[in-house]
C-alpha positions in Angstrom: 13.7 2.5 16.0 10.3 4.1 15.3 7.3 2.5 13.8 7.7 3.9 10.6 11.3 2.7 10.1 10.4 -0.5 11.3 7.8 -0.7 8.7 10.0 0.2 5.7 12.6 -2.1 6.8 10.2 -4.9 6.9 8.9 -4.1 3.7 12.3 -4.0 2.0 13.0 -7.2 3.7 10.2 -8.9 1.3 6.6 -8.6 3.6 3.8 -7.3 2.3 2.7 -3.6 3.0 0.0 -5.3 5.2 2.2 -7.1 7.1 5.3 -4.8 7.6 3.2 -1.9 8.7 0.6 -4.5 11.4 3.9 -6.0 12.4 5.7 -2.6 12.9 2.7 -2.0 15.6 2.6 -5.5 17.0 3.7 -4.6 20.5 1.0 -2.0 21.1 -1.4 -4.6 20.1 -0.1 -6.5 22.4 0.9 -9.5 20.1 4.2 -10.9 18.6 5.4 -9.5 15.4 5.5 -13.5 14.0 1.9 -13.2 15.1 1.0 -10.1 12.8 3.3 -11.1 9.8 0.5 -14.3 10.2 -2.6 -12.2 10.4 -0.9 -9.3 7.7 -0.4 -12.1 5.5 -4.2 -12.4 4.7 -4.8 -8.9 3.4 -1.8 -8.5 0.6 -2.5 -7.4 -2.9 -5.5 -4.8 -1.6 -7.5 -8.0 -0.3 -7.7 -9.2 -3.6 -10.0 -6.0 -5.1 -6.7 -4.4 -5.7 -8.8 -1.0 -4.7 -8.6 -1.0 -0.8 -5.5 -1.0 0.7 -5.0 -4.0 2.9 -2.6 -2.3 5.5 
C-alpha cells in the first residue's frame, strides 16, 4: 500500500490529519507508526490557530 492510501485509511479510521499522514511516513523516519500517532497527536486542529495546517 502507498503512503497516500495509508494516510486516508488512517484518517477514516478516526486519527487526526496530523497523525494519519506522520504515521503513513513513520518507517522512513525511522520510527513506529504507535510512535507518530504519539508525536501527530500534538498538532491536531491546525495547532490550535486553526490557520496552519498541523500535518
Amino acid at each position: 500500500m502507498d503512503n497516500v492510501s495509508k494516510a486516508v485509511q488512517y484518517y477514516e479510521n478516526g486519527y487526526m490529519c496530523s497523525q494519519a499522514v506522520f504515521a503513513a511516513f513513520a518507517e522512513e523516519f525511522g520510527i513506529t507508526e504507535k510512535q507518530a500517532f504519539q508525536i501527530g497527536a500534538c498538532f491536531g486542529g491546525g495547532m490550535c490557530k486553526g490557520e496552519v495546517c498541523g500535518a
